[in-house]
N, C-alpha and C positions, 0 to 999 in steps of 0.2 A: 577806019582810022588806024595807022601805020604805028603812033607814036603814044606808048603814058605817058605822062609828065612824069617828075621826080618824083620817089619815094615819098613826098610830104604833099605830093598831088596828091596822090593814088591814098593815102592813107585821110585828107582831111578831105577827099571824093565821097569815099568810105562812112566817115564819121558822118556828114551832114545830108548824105543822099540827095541830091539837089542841083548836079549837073546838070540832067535832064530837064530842066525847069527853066534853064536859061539857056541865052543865043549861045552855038557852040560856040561860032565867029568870037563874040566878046568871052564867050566862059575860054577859051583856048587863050586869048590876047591876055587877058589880068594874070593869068594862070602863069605865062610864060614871064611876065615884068617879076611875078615875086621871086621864081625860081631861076630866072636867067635861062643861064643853058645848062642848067644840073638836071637833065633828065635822061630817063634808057628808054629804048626801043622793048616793044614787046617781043620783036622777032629777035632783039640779040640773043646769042648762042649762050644757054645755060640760064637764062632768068626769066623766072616762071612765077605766075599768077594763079592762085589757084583760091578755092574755097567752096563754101555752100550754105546751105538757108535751112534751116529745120523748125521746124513748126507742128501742135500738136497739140492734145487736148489731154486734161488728166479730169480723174476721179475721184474725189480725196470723203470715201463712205464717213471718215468719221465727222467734217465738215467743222463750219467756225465754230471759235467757242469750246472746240473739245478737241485741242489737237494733239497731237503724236506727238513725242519728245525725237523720234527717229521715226525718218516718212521717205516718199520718193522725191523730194526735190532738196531741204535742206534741213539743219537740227528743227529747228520751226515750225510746221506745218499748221499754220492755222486758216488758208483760201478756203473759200468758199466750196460746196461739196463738187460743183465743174468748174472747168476754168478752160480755155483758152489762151494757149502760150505763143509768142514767136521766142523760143528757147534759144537761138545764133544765126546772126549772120557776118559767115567767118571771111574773111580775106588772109590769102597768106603773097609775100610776094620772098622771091628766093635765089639766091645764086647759090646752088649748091656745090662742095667740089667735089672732084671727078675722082676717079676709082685709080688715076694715074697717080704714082709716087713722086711729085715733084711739088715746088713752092708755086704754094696757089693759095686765093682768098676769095671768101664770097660774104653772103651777108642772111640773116633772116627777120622778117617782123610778119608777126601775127594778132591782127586785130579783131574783135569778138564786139558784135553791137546786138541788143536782145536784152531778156531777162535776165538769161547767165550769166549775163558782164556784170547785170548788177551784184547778185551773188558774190559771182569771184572776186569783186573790188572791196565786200564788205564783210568774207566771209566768217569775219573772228573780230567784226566791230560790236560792241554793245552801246545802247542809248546812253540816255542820261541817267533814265531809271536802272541801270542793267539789265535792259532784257536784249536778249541775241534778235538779229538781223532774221525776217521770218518771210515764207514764199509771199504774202500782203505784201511785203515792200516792194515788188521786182516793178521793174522800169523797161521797156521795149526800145527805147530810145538809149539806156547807158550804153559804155563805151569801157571795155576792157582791152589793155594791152598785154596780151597774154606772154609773147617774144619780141627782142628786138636786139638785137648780137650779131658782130663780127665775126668772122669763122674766119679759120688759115690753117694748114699746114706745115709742118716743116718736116724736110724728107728725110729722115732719119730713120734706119732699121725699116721697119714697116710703111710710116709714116706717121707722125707724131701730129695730132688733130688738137686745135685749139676753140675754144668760144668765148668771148669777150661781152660780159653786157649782160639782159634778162633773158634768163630760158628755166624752164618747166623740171618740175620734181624728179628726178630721178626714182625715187621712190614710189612704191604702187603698180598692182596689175593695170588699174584702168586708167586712163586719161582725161584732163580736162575735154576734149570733143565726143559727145555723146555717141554720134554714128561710129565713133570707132571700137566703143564696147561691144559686148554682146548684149548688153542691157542697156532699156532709154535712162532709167532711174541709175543715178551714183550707190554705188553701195555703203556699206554702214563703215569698209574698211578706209574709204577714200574720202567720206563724209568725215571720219573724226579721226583717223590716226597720219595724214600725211597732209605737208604743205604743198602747194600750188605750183608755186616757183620760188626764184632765186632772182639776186644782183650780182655777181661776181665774176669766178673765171673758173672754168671745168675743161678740164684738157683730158683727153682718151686716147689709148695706143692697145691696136690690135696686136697681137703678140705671132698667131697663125689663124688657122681657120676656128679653132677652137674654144680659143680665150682672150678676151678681150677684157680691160679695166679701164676705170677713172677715176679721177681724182680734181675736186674742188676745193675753191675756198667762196667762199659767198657770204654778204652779210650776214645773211639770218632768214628764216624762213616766211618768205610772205613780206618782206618788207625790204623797202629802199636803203635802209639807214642802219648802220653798221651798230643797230640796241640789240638781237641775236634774242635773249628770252628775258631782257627788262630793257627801259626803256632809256638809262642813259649807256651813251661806247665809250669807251671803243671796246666794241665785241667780236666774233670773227665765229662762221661754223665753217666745218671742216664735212667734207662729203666723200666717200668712197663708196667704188662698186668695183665687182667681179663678175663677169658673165661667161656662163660656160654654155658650148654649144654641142649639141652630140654629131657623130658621125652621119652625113646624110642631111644633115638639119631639119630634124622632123621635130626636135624638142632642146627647150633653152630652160637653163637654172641661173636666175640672178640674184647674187646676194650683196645688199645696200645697208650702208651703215651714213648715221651723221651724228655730229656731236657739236653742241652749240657752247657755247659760255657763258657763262653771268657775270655782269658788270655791277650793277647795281639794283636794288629794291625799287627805285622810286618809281611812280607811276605818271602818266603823263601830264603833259600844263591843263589837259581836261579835265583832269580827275576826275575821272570817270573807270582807269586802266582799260580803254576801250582799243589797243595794240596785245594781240595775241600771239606773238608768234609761233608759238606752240599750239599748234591744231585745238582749237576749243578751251585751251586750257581757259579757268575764270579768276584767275590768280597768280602777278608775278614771283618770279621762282629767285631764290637766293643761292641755288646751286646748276652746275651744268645740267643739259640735258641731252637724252643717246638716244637715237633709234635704230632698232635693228629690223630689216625687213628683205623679205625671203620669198622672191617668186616664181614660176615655175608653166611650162607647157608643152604639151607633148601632143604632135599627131601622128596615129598609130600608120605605118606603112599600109597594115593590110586593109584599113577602110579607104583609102583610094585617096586621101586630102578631105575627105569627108566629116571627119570625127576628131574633131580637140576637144581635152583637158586641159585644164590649168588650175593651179593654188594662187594663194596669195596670203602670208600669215606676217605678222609685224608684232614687236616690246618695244614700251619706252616706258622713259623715268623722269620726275625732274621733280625738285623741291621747293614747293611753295614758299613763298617769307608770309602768305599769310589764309586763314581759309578755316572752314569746318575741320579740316584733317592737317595733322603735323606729320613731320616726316617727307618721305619721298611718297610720290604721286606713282602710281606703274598702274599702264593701261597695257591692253594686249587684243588679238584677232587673230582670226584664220577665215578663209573664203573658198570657199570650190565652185569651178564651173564648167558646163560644159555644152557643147554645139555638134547639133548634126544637121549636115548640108543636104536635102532629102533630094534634091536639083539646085540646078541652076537660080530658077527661081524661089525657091523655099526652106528656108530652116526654122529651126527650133533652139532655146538657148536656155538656158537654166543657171541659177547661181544661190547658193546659201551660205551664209556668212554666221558668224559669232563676233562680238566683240564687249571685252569689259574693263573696269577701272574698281581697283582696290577704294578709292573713295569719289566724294565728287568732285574733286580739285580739276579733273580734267574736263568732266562735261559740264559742271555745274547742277546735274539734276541731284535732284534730293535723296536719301535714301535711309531716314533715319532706324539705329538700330533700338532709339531711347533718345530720350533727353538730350541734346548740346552734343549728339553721337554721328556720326557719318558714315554711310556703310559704302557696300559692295555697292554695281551697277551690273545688270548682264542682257545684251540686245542679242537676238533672233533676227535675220531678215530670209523669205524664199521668193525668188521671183522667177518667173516663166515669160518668155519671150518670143514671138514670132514675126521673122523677116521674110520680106517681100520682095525679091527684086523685080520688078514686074516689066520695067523698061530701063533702057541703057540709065545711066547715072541715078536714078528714081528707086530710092529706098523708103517702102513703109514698116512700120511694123505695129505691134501692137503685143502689151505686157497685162498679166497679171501681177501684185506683190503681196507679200502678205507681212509684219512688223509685229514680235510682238517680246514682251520681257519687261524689269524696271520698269513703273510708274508706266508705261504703254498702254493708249486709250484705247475705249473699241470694246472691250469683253466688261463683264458683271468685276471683275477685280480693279479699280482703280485707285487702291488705295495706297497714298504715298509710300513708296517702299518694299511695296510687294510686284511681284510678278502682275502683269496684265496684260489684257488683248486680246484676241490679235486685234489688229490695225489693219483693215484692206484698202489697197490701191488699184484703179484698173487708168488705162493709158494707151495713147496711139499718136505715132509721128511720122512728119514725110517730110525726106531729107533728100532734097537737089543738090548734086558734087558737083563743080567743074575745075 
């Protein structure tokens, strides 16, 4: 079949998986009455379909009933001690533009159906009780809109690149899509110190080969509506980056800054304050809020393309209007990681993180130093990683992790505010691309 239907074919195909179920004859004929003739060819030049399915089982040794405050799936971990996941099934559809300097536009949307979508749709919602959104809730069926933005050009100098609409954090070594880490589990820095995506407009201009920048303006992090870190607007964050590139391009330093504004204290018609836009925060903030984050990777010429390193270290601030701790809130991280490609078929991946919070205002967890007192927070994560490429597009792998620090279940220490753990995870996934 020569022809998708329109982007709201291909995306509500996507969503309900159920083509296949019906006569193509009528599923083609309904399809075309809603859409008319708003549809693209698969073969047109430059618009591409892509994605992939990942699937996979975890471990969770410390099991219900005792869970990890920081684990491999999200702040929560309370599943059962095995589980079987379908973690994404991603579709991306794309008009990319081309590498020529002249006025041109395309488009991108990337949709996410799985457990994960549940996740990312809820990642900084809390109930009624306030308790955070935990790996128990995930759904196989949710439906996340991860992208969905205009793209254009205008040929100016270099070429001046524009985006219009939702796209993804700027901020962070690793990325929402799992396969594209070096690890299947999120780390502790992408867990609690950075948002998801955006709504707005981020424009980028390569300077040389060198150096390239951007600059945004976006509602606010993780949310549609211009509330930024409380819940009435008009608010407005502001996003910039620099990235530099070295000679050869064997190694890149990006450094990402946002800064958000506060509108007001109030919390929403739920009250419940169950809108975070601030990564975990569990209390809206009366003053701006900054992040600064700083990451890095370097593959060594003389190991052949075999051997990267990378960082990833982040600060932020923002002040509660209400919470165990007054003042300003400052969390902070650092993350090392690294991969060697032993073959074609096989590598090895490593990653160890730090991450903490002068009190609980940002995570929520407990840590008392005494009475009506709120202290430090400080998380540990090491996990070990091994990839499979065994056949064309066909990636397995299979993790160790290990979690331990603040309130962390799993060791003989489990007592509110002290150091405990560790926490073990073990895990295995197989991720089809096309």
């Amino acid at each position: 079949m020569k022809k998708i239907t329109a982007i709201l074919g291909v995306l509500v195909a996507a969503a309900s998986l159920s083509l296949a179920d019906s006569g193509p004859e009528a599923s083609a004929t309904d399809t075309k009455k809603i859409v008319q003739n708003n549809f693209v060819e698969t073969a047109q030049k430059g618009v591409k379909l892509s994605g992939y399915v990942d699937a996979g089982y975890s471990y969770n040794f410390t099991g219900s009933g005792n869970q990890s405050v920081v684990n491999s799936r999200m702040q929560n971990d309370s599943a059962q001690y095995g589980d079987f996941q379908l973690y994404a099934f991603k579709l991306a559809l794309e008009k990319a533009l081309t590498s020529e300097n002249k006025a041109q536009a395309g488009f991108r949307a990337d949709v996410i159906i799985g457990e994960d979508a549940q996740y990312f749709s809820n990642r900084d919602s809390t109930d009624a009780v306030g308790n955070g959104v935990t790996n128990t809730d995930q759904n196989s069926d949710a439906l996340f809109l991860e992208q969905a933005y205009a793209q254009f050009r205008i040929p100016v100098g270099n070429g001046w690149d524009w985006k219009v609409g939702k796209f993804v954090s700027i901020l962070g070594y690793e990325v929402i899509e799992r396969p594209a880490n070096m690890n299947i589990t999120y780390g502790l820095l992408w867990q609690n110190a950075y948002p998801l995506w955006y709504t707005g407009v981020l424009t980028s201009y390569r300077f040389d080969d060198y150096l390239d920048a951007k600059l945004g303006v976006v509602n606010g992090s993780n949310t549609d509506n211009n509330t930024t870190i409380s819940t009435d607007g008009d608010g407005v964050a502001v996003l910039a980056s620099l990235n530099v590139t070295a000679p050869g391009g064997n190694a890149n330093w990006s450094n990402n800054f946002q800064y958000e504004t506060s509108t007001s204290n109030q919390t929403d018609v739920s009250g419940t304050n169950n809108s975070y836009p601030i990564v975990g925060a569990q209390n809206q903030a009366t003053g701006a809020a900054y992040i600064y984050n700083s990451w890095g990777n370097w593959a060594p010429k003389f190991a052949d393309d075999k051997l990267l390193f990378a960082f990833d270290a982040v600060i932020g601030t923002f002040s509660p209007s209400s919470g165990p701790a007054t003042g300003a809130t400052t969390w902070f991280g650092a993350g090392a990681y690294s991969k060697y490609q032993f073959n074609d078929w096989f590598y090895l991946a490593g990653r160890g993180e730090y991450f903490g919070a002068d009190n609980q205002n940002k995570t929520g967890v407990t840590n008392p130093r005494g009475t009506g007192q709120a202290g430090s927070i400080s998380w540990w994560e090491w996990t070990l990683t091994a990839g499979f490429n065994v056949i064309d597009n066909l990636l397995i792998r299979g993790e160790y992790r290990l979690d331990w620090g603040t309130n962390i279940v799993g060791g003989t220490n489990t007592n509110t505010g002290q150091s405990g753990g560790p926490a073990h995870y073990a895990g295995a996934e197989v991720v089809y691309s096309f």
